[in-house]
DSSP file (Angstrom, degrees, kcal/mol; ACC not computed):
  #  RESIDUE AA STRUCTURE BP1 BP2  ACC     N-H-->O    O-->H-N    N-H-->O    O-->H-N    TCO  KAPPA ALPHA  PHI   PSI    X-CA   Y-CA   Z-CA
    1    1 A X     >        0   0    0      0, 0.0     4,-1.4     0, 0.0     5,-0.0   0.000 360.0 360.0 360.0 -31.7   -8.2   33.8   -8.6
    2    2 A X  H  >  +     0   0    0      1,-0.2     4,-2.1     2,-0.2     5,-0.2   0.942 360.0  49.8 -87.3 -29.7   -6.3   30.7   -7.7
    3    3 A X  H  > S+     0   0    0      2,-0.3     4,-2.2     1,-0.2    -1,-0.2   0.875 111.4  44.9 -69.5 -32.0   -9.2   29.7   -5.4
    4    4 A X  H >> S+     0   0    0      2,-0.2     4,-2.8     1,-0.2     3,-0.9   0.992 110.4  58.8 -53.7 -79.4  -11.9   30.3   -8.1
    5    5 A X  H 3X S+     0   0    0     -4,-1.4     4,-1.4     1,-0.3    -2,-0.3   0.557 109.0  47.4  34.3 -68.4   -9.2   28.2  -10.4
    6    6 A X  H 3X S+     0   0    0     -4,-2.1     4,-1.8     2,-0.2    -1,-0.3   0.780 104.6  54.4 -73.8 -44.2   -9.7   25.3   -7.8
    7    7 A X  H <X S+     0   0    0     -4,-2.2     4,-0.7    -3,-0.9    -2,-0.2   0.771 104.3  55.5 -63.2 -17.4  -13.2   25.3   -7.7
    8    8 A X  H  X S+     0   0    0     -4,-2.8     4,-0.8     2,-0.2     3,-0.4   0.971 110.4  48.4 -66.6 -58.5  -13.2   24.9  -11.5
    9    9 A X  H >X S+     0   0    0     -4,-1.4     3,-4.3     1,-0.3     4,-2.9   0.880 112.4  45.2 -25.2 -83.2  -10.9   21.7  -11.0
   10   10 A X  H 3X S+     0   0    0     -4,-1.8     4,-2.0     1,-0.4    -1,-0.3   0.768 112.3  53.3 -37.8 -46.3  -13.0   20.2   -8.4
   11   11 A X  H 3< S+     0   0    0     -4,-0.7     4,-0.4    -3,-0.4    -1,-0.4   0.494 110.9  43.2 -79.4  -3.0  -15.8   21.0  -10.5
   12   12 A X  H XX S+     0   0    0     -3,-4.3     4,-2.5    -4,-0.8     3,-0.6   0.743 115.5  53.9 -90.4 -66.1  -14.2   19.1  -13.8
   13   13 A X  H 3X S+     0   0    0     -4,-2.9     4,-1.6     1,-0.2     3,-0.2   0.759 104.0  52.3 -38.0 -47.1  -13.2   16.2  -11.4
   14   14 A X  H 3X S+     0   0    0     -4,-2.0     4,-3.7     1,-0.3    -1,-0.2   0.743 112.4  47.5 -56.6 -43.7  -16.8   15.8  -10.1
   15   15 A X  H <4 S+     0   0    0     -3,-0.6    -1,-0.3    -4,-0.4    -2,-0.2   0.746 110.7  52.5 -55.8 -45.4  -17.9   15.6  -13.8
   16   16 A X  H  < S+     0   0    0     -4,-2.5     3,-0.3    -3,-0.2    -2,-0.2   0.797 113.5  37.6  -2.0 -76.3  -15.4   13.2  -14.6
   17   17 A X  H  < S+     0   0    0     -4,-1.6    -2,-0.2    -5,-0.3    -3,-0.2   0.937 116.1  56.8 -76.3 -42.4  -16.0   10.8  -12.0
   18   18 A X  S  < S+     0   0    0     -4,-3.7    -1,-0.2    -5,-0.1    -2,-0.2   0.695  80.1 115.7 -74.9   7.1  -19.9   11.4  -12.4
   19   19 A X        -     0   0    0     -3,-0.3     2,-0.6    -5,-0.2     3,-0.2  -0.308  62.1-138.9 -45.7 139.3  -19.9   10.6  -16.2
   20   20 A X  S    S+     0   0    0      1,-0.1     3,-0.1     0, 0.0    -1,-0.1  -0.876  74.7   5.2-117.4 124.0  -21.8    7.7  -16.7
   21   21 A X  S    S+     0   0    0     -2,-0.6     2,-1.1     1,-0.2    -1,-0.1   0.671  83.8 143.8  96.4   2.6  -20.9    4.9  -19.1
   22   22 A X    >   -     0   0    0     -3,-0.2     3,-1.4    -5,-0.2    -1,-0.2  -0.698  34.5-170.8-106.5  66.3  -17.8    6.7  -19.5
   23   23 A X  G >  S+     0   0    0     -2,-1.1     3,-1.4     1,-0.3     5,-0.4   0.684  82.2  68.9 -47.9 -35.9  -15.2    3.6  -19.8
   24   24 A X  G 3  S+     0   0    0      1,-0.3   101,-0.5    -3,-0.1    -1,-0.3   0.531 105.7  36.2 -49.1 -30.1  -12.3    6.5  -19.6
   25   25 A X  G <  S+     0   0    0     -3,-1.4     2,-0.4    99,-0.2    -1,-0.3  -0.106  90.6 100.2-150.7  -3.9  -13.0    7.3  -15.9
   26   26 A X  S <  S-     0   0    0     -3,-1.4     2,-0.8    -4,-0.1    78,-0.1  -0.856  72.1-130.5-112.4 138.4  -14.0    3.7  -14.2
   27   27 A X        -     0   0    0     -2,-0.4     3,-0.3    76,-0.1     8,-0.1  -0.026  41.3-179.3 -78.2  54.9  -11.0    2.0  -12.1
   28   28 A X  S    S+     0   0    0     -2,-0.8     3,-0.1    -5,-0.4    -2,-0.0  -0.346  70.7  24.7 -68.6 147.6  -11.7   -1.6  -14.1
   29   29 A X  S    S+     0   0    0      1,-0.5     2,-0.3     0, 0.0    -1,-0.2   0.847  99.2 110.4  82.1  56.9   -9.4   -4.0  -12.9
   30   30 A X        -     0   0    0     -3,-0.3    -1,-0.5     4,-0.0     2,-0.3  -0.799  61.5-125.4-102.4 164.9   -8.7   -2.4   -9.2
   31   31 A X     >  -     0   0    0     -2,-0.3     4,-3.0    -3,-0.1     5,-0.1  -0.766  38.4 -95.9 -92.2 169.6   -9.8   -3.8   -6.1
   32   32 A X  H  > S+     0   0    0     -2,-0.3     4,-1.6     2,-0.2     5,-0.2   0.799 124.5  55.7 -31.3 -58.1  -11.7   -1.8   -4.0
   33   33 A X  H >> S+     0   0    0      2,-0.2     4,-0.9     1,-0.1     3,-0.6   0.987 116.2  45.3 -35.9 -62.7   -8.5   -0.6   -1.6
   34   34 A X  H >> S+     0   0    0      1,-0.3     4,-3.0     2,-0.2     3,-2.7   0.983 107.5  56.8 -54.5 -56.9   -6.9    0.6   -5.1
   35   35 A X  H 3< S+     0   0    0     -4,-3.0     4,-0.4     1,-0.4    -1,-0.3   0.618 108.1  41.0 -87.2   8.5   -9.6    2.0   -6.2
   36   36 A X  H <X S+     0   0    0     -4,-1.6     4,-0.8    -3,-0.6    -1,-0.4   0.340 117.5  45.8 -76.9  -4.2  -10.2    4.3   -3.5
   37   37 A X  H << S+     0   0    0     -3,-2.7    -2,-0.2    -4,-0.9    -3,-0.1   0.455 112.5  50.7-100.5 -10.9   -6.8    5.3   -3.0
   38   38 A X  T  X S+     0   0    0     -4,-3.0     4,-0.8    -5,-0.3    -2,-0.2   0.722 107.7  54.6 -95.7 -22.8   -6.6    5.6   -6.6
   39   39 A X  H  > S+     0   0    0     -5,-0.5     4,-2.2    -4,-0.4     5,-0.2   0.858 111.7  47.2 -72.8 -57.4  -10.3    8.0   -6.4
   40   40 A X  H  X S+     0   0    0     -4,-0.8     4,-3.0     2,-0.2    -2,-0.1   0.774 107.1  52.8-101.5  -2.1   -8.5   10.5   -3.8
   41   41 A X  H >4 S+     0   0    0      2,-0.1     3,-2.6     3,-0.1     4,-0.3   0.623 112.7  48.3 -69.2 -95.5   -5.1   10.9   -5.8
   42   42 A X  H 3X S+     0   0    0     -4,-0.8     4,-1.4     1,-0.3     3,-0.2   0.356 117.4  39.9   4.2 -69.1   -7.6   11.8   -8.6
   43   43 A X  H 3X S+     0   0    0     -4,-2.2     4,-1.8     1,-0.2    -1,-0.3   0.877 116.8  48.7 -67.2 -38.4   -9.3   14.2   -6.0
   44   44 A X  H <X S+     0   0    0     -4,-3.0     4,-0.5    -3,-2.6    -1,-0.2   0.897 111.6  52.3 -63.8 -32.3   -5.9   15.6   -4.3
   45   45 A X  H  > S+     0   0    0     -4,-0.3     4,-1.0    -3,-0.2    -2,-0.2   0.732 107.3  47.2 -73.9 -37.0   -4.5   16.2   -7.6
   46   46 A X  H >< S+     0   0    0     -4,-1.4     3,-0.7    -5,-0.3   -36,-0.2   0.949 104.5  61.2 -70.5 -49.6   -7.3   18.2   -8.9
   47   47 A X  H 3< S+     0   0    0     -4,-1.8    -2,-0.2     1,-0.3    -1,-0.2   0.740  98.5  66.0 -75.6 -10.3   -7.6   20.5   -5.9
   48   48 A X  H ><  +     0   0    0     -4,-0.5     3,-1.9    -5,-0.1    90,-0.4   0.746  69.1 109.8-105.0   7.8   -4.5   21.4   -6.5
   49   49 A X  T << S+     0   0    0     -4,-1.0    90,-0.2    -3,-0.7   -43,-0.1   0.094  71.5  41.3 -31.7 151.9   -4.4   23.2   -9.6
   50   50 A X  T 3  S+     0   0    0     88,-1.9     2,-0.3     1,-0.2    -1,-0.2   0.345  79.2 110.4  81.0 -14.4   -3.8   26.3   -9.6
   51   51 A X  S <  S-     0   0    0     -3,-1.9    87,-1.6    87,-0.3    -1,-0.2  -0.768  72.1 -76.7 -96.1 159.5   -1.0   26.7   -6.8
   52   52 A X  B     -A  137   0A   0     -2,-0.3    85,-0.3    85,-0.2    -1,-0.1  -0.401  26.8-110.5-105.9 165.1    2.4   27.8   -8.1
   53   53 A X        +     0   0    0     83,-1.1    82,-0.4    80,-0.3     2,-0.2  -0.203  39.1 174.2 -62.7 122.2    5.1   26.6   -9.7
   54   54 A X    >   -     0   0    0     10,-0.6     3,-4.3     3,-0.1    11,-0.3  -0.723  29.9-129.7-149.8  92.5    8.1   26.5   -7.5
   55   55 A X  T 3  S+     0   0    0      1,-0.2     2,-0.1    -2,-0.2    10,-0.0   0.109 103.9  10.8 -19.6 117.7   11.5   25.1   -8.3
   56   56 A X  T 3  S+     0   0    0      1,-0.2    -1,-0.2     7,-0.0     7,-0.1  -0.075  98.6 142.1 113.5 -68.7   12.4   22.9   -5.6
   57   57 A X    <   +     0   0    0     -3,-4.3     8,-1.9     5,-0.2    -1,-0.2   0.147  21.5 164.2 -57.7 139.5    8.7   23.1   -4.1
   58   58 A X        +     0   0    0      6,-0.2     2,-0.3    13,-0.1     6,-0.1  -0.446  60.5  79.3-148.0  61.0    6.8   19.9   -2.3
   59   59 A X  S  > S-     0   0    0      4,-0.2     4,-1.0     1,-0.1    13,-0.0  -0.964  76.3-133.3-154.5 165.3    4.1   21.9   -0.6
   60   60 A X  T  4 S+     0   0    0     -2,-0.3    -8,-0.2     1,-0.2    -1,-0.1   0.811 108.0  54.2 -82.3 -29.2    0.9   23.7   -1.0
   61   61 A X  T  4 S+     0   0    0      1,-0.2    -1,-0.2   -10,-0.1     3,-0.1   0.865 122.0  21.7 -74.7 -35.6    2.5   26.6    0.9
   62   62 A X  T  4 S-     0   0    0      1,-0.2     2,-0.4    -8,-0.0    -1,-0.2   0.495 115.5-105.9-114.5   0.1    5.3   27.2   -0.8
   63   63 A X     <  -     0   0    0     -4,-1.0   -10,-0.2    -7,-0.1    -4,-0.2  -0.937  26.2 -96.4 135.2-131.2    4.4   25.6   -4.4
   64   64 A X        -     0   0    0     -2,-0.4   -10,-0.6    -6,-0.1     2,-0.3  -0.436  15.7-171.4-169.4 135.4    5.3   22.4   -6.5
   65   65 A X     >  -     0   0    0     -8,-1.9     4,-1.1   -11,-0.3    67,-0.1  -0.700  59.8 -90.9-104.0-179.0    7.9   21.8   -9.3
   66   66 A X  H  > S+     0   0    0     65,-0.4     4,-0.9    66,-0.3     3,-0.3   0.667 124.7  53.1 -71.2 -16.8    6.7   17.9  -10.5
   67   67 A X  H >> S+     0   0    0     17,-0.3     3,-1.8     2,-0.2     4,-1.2   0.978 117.3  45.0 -52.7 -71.3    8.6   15.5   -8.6
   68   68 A X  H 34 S+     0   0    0     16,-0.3     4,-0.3     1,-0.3    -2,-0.2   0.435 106.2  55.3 -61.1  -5.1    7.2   17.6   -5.6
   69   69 A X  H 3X S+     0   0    0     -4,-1.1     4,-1.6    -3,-0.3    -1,-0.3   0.779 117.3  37.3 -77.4 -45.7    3.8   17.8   -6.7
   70   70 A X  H << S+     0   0    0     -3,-1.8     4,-0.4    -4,-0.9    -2,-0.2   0.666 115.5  48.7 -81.4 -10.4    3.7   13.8   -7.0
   71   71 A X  T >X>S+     0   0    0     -4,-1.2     3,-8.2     1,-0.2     4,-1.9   0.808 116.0  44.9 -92.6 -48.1    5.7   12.7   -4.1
   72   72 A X  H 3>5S+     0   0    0     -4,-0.3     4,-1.0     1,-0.3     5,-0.3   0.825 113.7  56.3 -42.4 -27.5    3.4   15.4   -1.7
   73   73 A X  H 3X5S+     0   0    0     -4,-1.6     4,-1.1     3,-0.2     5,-0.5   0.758 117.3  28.3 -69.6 -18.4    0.3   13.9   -3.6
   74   74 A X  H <>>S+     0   0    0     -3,-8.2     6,-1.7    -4,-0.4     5,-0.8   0.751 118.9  52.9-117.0 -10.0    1.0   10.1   -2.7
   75   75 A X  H  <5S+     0   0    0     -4,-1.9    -1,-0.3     4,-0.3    -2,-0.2   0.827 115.5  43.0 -95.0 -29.0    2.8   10.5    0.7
   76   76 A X  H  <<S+     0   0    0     -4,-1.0    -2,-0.2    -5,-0.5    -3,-0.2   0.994 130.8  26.2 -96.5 -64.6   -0.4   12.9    2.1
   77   77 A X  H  <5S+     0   0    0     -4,-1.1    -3,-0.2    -5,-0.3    -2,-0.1   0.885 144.4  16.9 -81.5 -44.5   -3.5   10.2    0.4
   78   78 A X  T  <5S-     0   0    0     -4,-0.6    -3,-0.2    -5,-0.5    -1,-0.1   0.521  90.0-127.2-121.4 -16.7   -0.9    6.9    0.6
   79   79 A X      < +     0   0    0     -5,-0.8     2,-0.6     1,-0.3    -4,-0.3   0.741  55.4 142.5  77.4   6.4    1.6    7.3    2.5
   80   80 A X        -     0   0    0     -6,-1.7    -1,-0.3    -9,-0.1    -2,-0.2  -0.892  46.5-139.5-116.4 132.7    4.1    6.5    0.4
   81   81 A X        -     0   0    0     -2,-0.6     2,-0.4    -6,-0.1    -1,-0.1   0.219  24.4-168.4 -47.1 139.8    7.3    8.1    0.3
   82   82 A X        -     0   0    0      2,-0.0     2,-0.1    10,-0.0    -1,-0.0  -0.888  37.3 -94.3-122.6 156.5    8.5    8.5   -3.7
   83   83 A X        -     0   0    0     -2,-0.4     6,-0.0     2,-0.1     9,-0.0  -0.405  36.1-117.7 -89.5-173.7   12.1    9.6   -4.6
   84   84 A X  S    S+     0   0    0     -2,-0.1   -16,-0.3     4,-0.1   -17,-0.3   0.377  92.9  73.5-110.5  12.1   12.2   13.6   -5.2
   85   85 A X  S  > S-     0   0    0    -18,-0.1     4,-1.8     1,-0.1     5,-0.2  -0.743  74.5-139.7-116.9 150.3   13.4   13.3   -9.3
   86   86 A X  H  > S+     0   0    0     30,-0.3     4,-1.9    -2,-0.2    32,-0.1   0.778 107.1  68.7-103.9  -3.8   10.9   12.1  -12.0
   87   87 A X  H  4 S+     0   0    0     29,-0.3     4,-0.3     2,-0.1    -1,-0.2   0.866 106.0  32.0 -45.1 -39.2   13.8   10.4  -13.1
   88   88 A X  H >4 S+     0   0    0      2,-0.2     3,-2.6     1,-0.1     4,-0.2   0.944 114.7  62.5 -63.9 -50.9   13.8    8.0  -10.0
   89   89 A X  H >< S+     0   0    0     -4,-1.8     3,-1.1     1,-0.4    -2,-0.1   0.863 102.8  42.4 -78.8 -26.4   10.6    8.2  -10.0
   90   90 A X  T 3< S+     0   0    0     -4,-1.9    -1,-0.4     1,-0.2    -2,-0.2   0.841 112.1  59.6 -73.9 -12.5   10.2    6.7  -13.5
   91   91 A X  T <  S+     0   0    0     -3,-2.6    -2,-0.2    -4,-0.3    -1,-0.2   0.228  73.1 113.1 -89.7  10.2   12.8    4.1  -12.6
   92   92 A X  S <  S-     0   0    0     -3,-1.1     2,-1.4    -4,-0.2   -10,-0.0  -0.589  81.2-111.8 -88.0 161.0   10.9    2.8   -9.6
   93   93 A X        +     0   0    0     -2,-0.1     2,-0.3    63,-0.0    -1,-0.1  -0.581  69.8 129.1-101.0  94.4    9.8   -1.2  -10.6
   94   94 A X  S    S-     0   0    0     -2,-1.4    64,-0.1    -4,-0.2    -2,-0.0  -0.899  71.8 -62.9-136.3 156.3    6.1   -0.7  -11.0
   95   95 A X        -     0   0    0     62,-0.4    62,-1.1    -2,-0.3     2,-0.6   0.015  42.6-143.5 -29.2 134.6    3.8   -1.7  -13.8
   96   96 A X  E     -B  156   0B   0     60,-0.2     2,-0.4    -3,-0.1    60,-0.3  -0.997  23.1-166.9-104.5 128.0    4.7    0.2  -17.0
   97   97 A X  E     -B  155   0B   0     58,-2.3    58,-0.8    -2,-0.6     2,-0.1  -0.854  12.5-136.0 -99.4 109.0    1.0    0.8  -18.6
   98   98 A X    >   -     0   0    0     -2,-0.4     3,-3.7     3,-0.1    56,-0.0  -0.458  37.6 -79.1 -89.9-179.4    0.9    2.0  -22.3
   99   99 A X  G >  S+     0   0    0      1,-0.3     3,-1.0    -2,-0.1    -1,-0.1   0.817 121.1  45.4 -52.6 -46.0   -0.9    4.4  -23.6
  100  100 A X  G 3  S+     0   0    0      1,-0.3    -1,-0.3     2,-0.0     2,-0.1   0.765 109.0  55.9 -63.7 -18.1   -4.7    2.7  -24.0
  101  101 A X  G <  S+     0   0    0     -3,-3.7    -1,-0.3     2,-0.0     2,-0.2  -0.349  78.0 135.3-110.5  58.4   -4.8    1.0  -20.5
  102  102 A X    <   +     0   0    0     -3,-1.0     2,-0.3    -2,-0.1    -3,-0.1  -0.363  28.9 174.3 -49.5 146.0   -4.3    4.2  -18.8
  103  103 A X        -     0   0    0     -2,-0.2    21,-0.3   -76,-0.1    19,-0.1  -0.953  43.7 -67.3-141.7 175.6   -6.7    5.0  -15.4
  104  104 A X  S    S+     0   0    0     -2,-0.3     2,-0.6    19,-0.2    19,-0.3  -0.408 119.7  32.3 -52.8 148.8   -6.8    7.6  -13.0
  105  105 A X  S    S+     0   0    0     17,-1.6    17,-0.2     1,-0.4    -1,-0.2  -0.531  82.0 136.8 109.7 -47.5   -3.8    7.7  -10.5
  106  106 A X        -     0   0    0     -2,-0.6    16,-3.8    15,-0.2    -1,-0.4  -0.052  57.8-125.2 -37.5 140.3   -1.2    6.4  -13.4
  107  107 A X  B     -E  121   0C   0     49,-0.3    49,-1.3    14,-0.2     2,-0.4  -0.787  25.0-154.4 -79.8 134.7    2.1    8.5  -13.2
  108  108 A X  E     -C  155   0B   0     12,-1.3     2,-0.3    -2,-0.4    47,-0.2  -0.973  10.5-158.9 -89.6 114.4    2.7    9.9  -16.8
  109  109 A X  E     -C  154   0B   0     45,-2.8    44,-2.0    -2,-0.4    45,-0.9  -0.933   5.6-161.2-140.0 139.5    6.4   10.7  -17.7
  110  110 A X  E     -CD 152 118B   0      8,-2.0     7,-1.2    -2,-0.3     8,-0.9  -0.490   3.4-152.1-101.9 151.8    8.1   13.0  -20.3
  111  111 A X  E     - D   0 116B   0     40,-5.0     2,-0.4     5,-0.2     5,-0.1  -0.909  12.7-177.2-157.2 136.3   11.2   13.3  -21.8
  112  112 A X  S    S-     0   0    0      3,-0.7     2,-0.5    -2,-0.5     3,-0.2  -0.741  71.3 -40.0-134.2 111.4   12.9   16.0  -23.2
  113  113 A X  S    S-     0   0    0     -2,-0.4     3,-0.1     1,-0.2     4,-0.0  -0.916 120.8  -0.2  82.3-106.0   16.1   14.8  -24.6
  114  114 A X  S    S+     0   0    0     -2,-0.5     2,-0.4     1,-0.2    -1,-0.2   0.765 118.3  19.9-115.8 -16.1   18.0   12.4  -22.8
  115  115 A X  S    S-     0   0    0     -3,-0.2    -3,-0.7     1,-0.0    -1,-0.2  -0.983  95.6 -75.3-129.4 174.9   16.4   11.2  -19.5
  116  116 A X  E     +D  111   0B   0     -2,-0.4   -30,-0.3   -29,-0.2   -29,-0.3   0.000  50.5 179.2 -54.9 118.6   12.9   11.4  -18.3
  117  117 A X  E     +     0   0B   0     -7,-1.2     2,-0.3     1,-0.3   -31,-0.1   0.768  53.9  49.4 -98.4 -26.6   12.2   15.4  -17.1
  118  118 A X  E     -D  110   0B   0     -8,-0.9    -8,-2.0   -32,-0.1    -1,-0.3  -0.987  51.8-162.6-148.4 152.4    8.9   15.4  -16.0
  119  119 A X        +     0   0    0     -2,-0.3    12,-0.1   -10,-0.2     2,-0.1  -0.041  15.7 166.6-138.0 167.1    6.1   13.9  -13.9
  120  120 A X        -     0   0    0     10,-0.1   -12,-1.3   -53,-0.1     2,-0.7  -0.620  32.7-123.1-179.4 133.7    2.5   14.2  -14.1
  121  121 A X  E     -EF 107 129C   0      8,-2.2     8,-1.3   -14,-0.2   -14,-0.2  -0.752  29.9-128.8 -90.7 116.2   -0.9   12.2  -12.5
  122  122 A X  E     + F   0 128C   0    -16,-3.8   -17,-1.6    -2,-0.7     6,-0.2  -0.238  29.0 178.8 -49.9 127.9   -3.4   10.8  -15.3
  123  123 A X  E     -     0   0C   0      4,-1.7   -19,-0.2     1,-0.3     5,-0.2   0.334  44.1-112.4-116.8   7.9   -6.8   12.1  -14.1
  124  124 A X  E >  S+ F   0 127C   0      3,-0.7     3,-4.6   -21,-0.3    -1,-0.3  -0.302  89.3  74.9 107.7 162.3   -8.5   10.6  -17.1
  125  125 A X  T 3  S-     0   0    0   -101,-0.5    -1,-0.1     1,-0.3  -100,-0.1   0.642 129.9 -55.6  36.8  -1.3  -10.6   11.3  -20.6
  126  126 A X  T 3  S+     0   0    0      1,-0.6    17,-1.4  -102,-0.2    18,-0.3   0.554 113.7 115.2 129.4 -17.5   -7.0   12.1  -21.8
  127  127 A X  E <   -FG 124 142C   0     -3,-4.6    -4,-1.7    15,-0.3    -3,-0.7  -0.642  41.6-164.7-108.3 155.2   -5.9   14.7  -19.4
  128  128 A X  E     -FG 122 141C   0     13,-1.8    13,-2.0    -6,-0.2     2,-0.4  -0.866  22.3-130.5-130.0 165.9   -3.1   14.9  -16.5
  129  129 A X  E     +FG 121 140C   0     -8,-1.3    -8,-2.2    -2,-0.2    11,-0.2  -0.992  41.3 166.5-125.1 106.5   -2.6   17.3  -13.6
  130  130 A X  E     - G   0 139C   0      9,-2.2     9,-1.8    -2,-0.4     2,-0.6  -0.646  46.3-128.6-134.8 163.6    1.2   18.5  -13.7
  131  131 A X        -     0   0    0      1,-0.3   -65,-0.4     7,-0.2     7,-0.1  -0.957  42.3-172.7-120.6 108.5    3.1   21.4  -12.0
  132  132 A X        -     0   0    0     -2,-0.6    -1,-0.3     5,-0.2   -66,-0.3   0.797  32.6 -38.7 -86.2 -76.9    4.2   22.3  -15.4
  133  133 A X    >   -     0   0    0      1,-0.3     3,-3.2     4,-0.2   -80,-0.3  -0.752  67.7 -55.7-136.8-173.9    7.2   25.4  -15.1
  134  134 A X  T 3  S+     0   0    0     -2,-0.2    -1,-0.3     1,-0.2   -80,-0.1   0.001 122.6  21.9 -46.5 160.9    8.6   28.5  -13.6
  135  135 A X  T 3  S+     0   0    0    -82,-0.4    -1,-0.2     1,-0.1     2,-0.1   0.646 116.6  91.2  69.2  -2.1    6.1   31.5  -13.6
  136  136 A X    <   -     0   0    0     -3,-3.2   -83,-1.1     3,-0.0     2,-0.2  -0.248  59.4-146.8-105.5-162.3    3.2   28.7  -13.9
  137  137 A X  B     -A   52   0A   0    -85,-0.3     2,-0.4    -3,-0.1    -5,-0.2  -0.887  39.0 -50.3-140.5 179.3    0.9   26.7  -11.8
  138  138 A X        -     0   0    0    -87,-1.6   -88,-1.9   -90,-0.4   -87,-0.3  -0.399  64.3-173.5 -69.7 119.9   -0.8   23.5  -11.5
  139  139 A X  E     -G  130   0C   0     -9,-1.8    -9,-2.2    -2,-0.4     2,-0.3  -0.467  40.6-133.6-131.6 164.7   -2.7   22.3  -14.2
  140  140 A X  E     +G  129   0C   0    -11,-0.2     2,-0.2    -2,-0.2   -11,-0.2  -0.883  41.2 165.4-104.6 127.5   -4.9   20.3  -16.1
  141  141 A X  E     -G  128   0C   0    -13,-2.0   -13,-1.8    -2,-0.3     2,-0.8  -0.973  34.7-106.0-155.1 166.6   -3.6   19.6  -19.5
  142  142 A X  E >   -G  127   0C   0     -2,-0.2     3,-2.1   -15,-0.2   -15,-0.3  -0.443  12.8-147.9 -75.6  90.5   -4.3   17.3  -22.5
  143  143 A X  T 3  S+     0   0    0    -17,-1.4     9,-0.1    -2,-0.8    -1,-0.1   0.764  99.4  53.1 -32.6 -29.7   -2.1   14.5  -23.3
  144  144 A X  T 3  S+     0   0    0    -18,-0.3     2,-0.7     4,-0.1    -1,-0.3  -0.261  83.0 122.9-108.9  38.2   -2.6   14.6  -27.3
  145  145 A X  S X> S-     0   0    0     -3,-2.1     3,-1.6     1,-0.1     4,-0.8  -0.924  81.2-104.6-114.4 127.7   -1.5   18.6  -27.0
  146  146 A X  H 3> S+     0   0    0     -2,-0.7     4,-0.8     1,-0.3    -1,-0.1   0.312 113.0  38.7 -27.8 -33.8    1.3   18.9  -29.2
  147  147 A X  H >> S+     0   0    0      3,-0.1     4,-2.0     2,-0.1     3,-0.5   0.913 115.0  57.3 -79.5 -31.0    4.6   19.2  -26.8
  148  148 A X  H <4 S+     0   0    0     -3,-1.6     4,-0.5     1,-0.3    -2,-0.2   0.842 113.5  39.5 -62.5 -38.7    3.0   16.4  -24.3
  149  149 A X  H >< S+     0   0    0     -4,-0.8     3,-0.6     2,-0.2    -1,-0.3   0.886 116.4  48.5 -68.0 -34.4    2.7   13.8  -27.4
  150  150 A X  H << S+     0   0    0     -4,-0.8    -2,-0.2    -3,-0.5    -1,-0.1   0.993 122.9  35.3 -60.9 -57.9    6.0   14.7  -28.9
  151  151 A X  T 3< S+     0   0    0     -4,-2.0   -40,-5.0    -5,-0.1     2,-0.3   0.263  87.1 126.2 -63.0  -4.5    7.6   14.4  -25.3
  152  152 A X  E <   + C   0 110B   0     -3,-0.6   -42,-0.2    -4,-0.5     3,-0.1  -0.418  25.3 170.3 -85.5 115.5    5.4   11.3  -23.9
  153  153 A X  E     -     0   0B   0    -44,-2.0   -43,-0.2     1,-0.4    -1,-0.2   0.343  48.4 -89.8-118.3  13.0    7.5    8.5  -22.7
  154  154 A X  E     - C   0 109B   0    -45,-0.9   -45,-2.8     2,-0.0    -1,-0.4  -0.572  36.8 -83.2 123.0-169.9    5.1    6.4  -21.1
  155  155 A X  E     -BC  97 108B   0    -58,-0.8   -58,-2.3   -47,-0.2   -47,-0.3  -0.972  14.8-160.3-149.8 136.6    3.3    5.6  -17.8
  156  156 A X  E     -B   96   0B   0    -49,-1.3   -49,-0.3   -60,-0.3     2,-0.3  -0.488  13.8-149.9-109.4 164.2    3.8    3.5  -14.5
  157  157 A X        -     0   0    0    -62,-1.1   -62,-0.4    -2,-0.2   -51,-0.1  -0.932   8.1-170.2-147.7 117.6    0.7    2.5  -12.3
  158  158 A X        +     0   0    0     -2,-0.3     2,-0.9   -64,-0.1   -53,-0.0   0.241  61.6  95.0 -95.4  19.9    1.8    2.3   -8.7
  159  159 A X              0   0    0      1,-0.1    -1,-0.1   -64,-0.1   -53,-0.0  -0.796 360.0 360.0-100.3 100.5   -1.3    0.7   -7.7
  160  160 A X              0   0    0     -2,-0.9    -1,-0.1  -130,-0.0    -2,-0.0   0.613 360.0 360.0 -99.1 360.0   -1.0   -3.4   -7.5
């Protein structure tokens, strides 16, 4: 199942990126570097959906809670090291992006209650790819789906 489950992803990304005209989905205002490093977080992130949810976890082998889903995404495509909280990780001093200028590759960060709880990579049209909780795996879900809007506390772009 999970691999079936992955080929659907892959098969969403492809569609994604291969949209045409499709303002939602184009890196404007990268350079070239960005936007190919910002094009295979897009592609790493997608191909993992579907492996599970693991407190703790920053591998495909043993799982991903969200910190460990984003820092394994950007340290394996970018090489850069991320702190292991999506609290740090919202605290790092990169662009903060609001909601309309979003691209692929922006981090997307949640809060539920009083600091930031969860991580997530914008993949586009509206959607991110999150290791959302216990008993779950990684997934594609909607930004304007009812906890993600209540809970949305905004978005970094680590791509300069």
């Amino acid at each position: 199942m999970t691999t079936i489950l992955r080929w659907c992803a892959l098969a969403l990304a492809a569609s994604l990126l291969a949209a045409c005209g499709r303002k939602a989905v184009k890196f404007e205002g990268y350079t070239p570097a960005q936007e190919a490093t910002a094009n295979e977080v897009l592609f790493r992130a997608i191909s993992l959906v579907g492996t599970p949810y693991r407190y703790g976890g920053n591998t495909p082998q043993t799982g991903f809670d969200c910190s460990g889903l984003i820092g394994y995404i950007f340290a394996d495509v970018a090489g850069v090291k991320l702190p292991r909280s999506a609290e740090a990780i919202s605290e790092l001093k990169a662009p903060k992006i609001s909601r309309g200028k979003l691209m692929p590759g922006d981090l997307v960060f949640f809060r539920d209650g009083g600091s930031v709880s969860h991580v997530g990579i914008y993949i586009g049209e509206g959607r991110f790819v999150h290791a959302p909780n216990s008993g779950g795996t990684v997934r594609l879900d909607a930004l304007d789906g009812d906890y993600w809007r209540q809970h949305y506390d905004g978005a970094k772009r680590l791509f300069r």
